[in-house]
C-alpha positions as CSV (number, residue, x, y, z in Angstrom):
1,X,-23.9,-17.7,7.5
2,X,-20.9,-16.7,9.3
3,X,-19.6,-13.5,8.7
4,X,-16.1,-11.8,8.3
5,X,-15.8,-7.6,9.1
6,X,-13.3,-5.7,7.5
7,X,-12.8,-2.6,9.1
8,X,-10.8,0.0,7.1
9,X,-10.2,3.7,7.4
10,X,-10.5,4.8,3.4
11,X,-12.7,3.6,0.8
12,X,-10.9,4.1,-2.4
13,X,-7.9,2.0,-0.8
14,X,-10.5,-0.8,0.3
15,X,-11.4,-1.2,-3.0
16,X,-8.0,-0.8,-5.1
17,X,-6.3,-3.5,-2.6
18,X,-8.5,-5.6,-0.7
19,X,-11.2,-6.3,-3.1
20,X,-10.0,-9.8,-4.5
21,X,-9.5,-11.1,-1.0
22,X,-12.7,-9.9,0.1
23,X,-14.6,-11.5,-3.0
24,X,-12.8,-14.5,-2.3
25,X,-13.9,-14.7,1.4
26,X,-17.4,-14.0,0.0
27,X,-16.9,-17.1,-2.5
28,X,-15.7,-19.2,0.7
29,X,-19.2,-18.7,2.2
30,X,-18.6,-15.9,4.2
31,X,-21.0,-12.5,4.6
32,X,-19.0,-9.8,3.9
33,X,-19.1,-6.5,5.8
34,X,-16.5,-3.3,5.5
35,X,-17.0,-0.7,8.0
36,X,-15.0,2.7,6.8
37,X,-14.8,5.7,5.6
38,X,-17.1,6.2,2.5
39,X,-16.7,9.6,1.3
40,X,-19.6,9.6,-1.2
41,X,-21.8,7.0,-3.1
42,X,-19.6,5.8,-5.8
43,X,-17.6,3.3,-3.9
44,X,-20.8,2.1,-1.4
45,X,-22.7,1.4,-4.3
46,X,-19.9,-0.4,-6.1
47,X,-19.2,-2.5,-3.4
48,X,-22.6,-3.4,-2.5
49,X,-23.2,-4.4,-6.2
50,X,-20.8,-7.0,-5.7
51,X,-22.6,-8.2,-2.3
52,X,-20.9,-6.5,0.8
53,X,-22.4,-5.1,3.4
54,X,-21.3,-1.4,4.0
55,X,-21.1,0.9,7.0
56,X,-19.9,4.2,7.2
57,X,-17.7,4.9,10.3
58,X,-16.8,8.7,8.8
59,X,-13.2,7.9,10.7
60,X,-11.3,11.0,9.7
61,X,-8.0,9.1,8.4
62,X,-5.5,11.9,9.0
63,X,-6.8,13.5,12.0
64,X,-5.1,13.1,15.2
65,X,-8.2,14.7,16.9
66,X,-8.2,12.4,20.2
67,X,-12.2,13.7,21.0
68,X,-13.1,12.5,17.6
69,X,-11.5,9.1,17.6
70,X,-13.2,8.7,20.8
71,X,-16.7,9.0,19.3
72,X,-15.3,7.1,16.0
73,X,-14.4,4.3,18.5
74,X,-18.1,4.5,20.4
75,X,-19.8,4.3,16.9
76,X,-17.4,1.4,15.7
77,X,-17.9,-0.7,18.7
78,X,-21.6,-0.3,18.6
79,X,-21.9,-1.6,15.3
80,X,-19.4,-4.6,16.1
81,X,-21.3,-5.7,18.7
82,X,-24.6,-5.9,16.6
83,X,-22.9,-7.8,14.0
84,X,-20.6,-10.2,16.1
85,X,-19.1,-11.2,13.3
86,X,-17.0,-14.6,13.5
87,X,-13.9,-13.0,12.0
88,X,-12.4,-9.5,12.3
89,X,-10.3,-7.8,10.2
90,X,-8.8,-4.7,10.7
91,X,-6.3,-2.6,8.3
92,X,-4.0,0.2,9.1
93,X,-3.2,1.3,12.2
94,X,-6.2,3.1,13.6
95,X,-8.3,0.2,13.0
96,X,-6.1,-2.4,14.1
97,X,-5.9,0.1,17.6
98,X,-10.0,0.2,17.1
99,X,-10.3,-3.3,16.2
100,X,-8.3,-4.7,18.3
101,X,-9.1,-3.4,21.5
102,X,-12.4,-4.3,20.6
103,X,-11.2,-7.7,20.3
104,X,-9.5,-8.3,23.5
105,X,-12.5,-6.7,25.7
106,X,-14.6,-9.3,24.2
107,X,-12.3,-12.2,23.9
108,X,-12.8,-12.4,20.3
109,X,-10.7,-13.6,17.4
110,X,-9.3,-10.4,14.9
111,X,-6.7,-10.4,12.4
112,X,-4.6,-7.1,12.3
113,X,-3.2,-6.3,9.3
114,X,-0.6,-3.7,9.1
115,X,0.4,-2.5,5.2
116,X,3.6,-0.6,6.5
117,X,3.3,0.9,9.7
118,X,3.0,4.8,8.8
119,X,3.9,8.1,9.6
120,X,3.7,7.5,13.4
121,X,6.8,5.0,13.0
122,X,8.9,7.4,10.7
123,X,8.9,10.5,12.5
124,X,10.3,10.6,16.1
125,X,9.3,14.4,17.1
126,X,6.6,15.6,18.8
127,X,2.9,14.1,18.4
128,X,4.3,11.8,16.4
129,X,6.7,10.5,19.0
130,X,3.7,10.6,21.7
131,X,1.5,8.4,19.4
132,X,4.3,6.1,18.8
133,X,4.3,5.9,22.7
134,X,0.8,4.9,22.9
135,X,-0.1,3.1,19.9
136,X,2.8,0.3,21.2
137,X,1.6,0.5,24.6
138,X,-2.1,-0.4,22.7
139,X,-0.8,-2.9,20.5
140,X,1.5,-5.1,23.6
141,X,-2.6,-4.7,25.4
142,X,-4.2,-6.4,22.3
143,X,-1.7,-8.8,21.9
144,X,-2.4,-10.4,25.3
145,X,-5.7,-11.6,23.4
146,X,-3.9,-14.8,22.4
147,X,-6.6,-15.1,19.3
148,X,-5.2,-12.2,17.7
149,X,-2.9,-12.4,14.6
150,X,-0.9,-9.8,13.8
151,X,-0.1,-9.8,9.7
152,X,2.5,-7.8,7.9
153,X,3.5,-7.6,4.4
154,X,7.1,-7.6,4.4
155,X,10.1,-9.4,7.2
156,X,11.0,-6.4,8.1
157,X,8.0,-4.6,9.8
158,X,7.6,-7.8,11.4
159,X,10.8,-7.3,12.9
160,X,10.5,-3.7,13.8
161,X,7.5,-4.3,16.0
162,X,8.5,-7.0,17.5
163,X,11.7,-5.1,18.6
164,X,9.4,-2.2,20.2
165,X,6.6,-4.3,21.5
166,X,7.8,-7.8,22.3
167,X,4.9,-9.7,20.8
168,X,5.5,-13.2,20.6
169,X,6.4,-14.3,17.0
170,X,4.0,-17.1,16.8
171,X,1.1,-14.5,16.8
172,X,2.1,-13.2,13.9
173,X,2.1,-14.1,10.2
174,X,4.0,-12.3,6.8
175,X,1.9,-12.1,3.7
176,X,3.4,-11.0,0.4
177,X,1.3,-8.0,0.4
178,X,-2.1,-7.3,-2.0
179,X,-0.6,-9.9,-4.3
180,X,-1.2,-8.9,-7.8
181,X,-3.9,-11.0,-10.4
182,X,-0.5,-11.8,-12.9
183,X,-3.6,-12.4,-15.5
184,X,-4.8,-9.0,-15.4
185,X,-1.2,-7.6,-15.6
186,X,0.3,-9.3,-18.6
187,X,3.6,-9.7,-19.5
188,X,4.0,-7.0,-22.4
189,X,6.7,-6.1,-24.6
190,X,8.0,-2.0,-24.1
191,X,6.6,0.6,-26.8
192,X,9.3,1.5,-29.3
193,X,8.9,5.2,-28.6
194,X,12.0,7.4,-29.7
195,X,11.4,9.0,-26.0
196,X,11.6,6.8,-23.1
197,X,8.9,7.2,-20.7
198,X,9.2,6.7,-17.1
199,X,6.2,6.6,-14.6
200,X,5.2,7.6,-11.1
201,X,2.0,6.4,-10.6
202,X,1.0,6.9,-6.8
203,X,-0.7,9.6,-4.2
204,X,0.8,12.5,-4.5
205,X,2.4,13.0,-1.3
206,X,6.1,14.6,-0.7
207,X,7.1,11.2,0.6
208,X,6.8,9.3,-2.4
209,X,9.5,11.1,-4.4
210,X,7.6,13.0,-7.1
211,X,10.1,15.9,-6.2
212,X,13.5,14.0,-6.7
213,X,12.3,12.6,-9.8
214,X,11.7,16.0,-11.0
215,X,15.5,16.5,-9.7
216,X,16.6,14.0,-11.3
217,X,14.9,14.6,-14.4
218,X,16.5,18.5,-15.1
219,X,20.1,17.5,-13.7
220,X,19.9,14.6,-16.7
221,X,18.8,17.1,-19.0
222,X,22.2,19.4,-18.4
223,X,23.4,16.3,-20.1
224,X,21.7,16.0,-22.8
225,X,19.5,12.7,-21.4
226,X,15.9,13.2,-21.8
227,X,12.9,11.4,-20.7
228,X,9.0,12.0,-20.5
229,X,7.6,11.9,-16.6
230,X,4.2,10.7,-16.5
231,X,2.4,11.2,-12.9
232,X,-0.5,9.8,-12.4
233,X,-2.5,9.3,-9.0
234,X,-4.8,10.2,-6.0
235,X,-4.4,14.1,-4.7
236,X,-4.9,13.8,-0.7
237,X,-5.2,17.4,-0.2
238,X,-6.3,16.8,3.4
239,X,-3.2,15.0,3.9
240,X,-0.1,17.5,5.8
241,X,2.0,15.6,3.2
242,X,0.1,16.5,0.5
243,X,2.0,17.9,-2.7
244,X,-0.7,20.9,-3.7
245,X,-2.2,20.5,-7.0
246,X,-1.1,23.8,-7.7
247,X,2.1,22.7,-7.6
248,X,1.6,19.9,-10.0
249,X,0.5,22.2,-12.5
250,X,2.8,24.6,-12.4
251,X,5.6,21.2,-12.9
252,X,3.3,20.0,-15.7
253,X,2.8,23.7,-17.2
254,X,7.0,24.0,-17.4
255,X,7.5,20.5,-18.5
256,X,8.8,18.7,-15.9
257,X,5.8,16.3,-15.7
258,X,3.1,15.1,-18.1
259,X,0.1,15.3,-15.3
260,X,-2.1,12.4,-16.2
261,X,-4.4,13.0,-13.0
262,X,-6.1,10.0,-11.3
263,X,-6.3,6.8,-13.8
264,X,-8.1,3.9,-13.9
265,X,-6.1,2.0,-15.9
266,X,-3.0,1.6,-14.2
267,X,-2.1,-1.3,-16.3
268,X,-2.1,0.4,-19.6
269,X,0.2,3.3,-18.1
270,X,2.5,0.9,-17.2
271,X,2.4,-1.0,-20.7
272,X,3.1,2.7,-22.0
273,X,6.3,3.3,-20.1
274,X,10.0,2.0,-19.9
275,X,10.3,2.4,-16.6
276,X,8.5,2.6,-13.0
277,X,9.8,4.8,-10.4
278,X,8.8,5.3,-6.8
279,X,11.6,7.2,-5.0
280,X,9.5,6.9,-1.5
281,X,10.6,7.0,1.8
282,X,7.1,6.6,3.2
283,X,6.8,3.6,5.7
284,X,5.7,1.5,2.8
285,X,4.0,-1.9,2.9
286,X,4.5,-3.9,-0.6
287,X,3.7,-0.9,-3.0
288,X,0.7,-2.6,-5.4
289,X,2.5,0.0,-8.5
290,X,5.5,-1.6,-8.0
291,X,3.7,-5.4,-8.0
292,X,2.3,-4.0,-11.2
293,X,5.2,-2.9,-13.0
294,X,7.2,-6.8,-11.8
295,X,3.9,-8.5,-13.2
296,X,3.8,-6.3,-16.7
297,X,7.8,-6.8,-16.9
298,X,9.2,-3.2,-16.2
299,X,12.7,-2.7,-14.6
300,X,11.7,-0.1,-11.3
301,X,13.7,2.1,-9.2
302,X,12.6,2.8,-5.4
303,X,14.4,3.6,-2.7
304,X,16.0,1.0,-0.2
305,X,13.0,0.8,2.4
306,X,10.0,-0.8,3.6
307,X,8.6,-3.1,1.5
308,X,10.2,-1.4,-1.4
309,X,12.9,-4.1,-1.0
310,X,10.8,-6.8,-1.0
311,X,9.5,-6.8,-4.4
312,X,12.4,-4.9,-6.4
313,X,15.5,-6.8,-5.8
314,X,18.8,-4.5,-6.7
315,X,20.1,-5.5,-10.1
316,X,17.7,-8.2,-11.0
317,X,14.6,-6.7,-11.8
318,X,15.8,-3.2,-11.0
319,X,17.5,-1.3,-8.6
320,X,17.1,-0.2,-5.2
321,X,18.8,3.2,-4.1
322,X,20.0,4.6,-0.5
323,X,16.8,6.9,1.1
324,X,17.6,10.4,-0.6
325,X,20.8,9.7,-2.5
326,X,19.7,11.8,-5.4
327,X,23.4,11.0,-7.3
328,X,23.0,7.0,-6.9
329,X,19.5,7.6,-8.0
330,X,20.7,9.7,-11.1
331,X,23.1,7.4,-11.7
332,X,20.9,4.1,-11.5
333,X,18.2,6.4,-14.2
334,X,20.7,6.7,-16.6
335,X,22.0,3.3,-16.8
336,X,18.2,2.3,-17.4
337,X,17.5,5.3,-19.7
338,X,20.6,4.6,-21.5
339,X,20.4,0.6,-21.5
340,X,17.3,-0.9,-23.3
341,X,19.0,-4.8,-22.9
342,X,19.1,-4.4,-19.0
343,X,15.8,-2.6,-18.7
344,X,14.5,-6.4,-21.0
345,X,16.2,-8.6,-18.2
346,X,15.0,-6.6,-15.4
347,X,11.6,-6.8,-16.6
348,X,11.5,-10.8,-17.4
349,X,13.1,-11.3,-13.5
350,X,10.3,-8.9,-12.6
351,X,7.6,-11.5,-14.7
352,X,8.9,-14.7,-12.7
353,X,9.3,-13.1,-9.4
354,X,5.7,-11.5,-9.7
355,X,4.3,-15.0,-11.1
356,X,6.0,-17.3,-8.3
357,X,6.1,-14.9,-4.9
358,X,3.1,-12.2,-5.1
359,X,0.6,-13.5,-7.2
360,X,-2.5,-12.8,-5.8
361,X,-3.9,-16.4,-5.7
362,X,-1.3,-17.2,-3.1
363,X,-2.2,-14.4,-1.1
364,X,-5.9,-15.6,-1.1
365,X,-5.3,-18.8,0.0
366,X,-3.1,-17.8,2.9
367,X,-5.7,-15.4,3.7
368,X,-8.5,-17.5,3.5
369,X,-6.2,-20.5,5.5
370,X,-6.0,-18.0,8.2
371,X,-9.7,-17.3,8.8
372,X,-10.2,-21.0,8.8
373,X,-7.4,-21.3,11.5
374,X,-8.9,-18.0,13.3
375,X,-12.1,-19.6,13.6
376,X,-11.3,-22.7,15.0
């Protein structure tokens, strides 16, 4: 049986947006292996229920520790060469540095997927302009391995790392992110609540615009606009980035939030609220909450970046705001707050775009069309 290797740095994100395609490659006859991070037994054991093949790499994903990447790297390659697996996938950017290098030593085929490019991209001072140095130096090295392919979510981090690295276009291929199953997120109606309700559902980083929400949320108040914040996601408290959880009580404790914690039942949040917001100005790939909220037919405001602006489209099935314009943003929540009719059309443009662009059967196929093409 052939087999295809995912190699990942986190379990939990494995799991919330790769599963489908990995099930599906498991469907096409493939032996499924992921090689990441798993921090305890929960996610191993659920994955292995469904048939993969697990490995624990420990990769630390936020550590920039170059001694430890080093033995990460011995301990990855060690296990790639036992499996020699026909196909090799590798997500976010340490593995696709691991992976890939792998990969080019060896002569062997690896697809490189990149869901946004990351910190190292957005900042341009000190380690992080060092490791933007080297990680493009690394990734013009792999690309000389003419069977890589180098897969984005979104046009325009294609076009970014072309621009730094040069890569040759025809190694590289765009799919519509982690797609979303439009079954499992239904079109639904919004509640008739007297209070709108407007969500953030994501992990609670600084960079994904909990705080200008909150902003937002008390300069609307001073005019007598009100609105219910649920927040609901992952705490990465080993993250630099990390809002505190301390924090997030103290905003839930005063009223500024309504702290949901981490859910597993994204899809009923969303069916719960008016609105989605994600006010982020992290290098984003195509954000799965706002696939969601498009698929369940909710109007979402984000800011203009990544691949923010490749599933909300300004004014159709919501609106896209300038990075850190907190008045546009203000603006753009009160006309949705205020606006039940536009908030309907959004979300019915947000149904058809999710049903015809990023549903995730199309991603499969083009997934599964490129190991084919990967192994020939």
């Amino acid at each position: 049986m052939k087999k295809v290797c995912y190699i990942i740095n986190s379990d939990w994100y494995f799991e919330l947006h790769w599963i489908e395609r990995a099930l599906a490659a498991k469907m096409a006859g493939y032996e499924v292996h992921v090689i990441c991070h798993f921090e305890g037994e929960d996610v191993k054991s659920r994955l292995e229920g469904q048939g993969f093949i697990c490995h624990n790499s420990e990769v630390a994903a936020q550590s920039y520790n170059p001694l430890g990447f080093i033995v990460t790297f011995t301990k990855i390659w060690a296990m790639l060469k036992k499996l020699n697996p026909e196909i090799l996938h590798c997500i976010t950017i340490k593995s696709t540095v691991t992976g890939g290098i792998y990969a080019k030593v060896r002569s062997r085929p690896v697809v490189l997927s990149f869901a946004g490019l990351g910190r190292v991209f957005d900042h341009s001072k000190g380690i992080h302009n060092l490791l933007r140095f080297c990680t493009l130096a690394v990734y013009r090295y792999i690309a000389k391995n003419k069977k890589a392919t180098l897969v984005f979510e979104h046009e325009f981090d294609r076009d970014t790392l072309l621009s730094l690295t040069g890569i040759d276009i025809n190694q590289t291929l765009v799919i519509d992110g982690a797609g979303i199953n439009t079954e499992e997120y239904p079109y639904s109606t919004e509640p008739g609540t007297t209070l709108p309700v407007v969500l953030f559902a994501s992990r609670m980083l600084w960079s994904k615009g909990l705080g200008d929400l909150i902003t937002v949320k008390k300069s609307l108040e001073k005019s007598d606009i009100h609105f219910q914040l649920n927040v609901a996601g992952i705490i990465s408290s080993a993250d630099a980035d990390a809002i505190p959880l301390s924090t997030i009580e103290q905003w839930h404790q005063e009223g500024s939030i309504n702290w949901l914690g981490r859910s597993n039942n994204v899809s009923q949040l969303i069916k719960e609220a008016n609105i989605v917001a994600l006010p982020s100005t992290y290098s984003e790939g195509v954000p799965r909450i706002l696939l969601e909220a498009a698929s369940i037919g909710r109007a979402s405001l984000t800011y203009d970046v990544g691949g923010c602006k490749s599933i909300v489209h300004n004014g159709e099935n919501g609106f896209l705001i300038e990075k850190k314009n907190l008045i546009e943003l203000e603006n753009k929540m009160k006309i949705l707050l205020l606006q039940p009719d536009v908030r309907h059309r959004m979300g019915l443009v947000g149904r058809s775009l999710a049903l015809n662009k990023f549903s995730s059967s199309r991603v499969i196929l083009k997934t599964l069309d490129l190991y084919h093409r990967t192994e020939a």
